[in-house]
N, C-alpha and C positions, 0 to 999 in steps of 0.2 A: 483836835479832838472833835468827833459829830457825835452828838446824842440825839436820841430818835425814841419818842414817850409812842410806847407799841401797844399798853391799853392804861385804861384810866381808869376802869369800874369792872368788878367791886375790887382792884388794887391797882395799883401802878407798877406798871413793869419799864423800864427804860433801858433801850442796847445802846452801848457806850462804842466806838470807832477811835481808836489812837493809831496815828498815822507819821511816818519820818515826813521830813522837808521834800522829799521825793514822792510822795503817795504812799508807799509802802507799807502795808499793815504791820503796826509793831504791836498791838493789843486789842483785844474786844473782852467785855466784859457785859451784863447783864444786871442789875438787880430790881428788884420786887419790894413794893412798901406797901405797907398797909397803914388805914385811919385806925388810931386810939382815943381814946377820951382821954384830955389832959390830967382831970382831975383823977380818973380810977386809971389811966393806962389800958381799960377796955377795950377789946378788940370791936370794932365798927365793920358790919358786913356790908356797908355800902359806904362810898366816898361820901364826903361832907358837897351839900350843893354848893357852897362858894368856890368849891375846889373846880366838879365839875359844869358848872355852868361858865366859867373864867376857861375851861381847855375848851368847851363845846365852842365859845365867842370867838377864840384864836382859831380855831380848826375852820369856822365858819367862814374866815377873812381871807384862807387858803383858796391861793389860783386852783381851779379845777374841785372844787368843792360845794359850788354852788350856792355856798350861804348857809347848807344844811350840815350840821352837826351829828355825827354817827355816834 
């Protein structure tokens, strides 16, 4: 299985890749999250910065990326 995080702000989208022992596409799948407040379950119109400043550092470490975080 590949998972591949397609945006990060203001939600998370992630397309999922399931594949037989031969390559072969057995499944894709998609889904979509959003930030809540723990305590009310409030809807958050923008990710939590622990959240995205931890994907901007990893994206930043990516060959051909330059360091710079989109």
């Amino acid at each position: 299985m590949r998972a591949s995080l397609i945006e990060w702000q203001p939600r998370m989208v992630i397309n999922y890749l399931v594949c037989d022992e031969r390559g072969g596409r057995v499944a894709r799948a998609q889904t979509t999250q959003v930030a809540v407040r723990a305590d009310n379950k409030e809807l958050q119109l923008v990710m939590p910065a622990c959240f995205t400043d931890r994907v901007g550092a990893y994206i930043g470490r990516l060959p051909g990326h330059g360091g710079v975080a989109s």
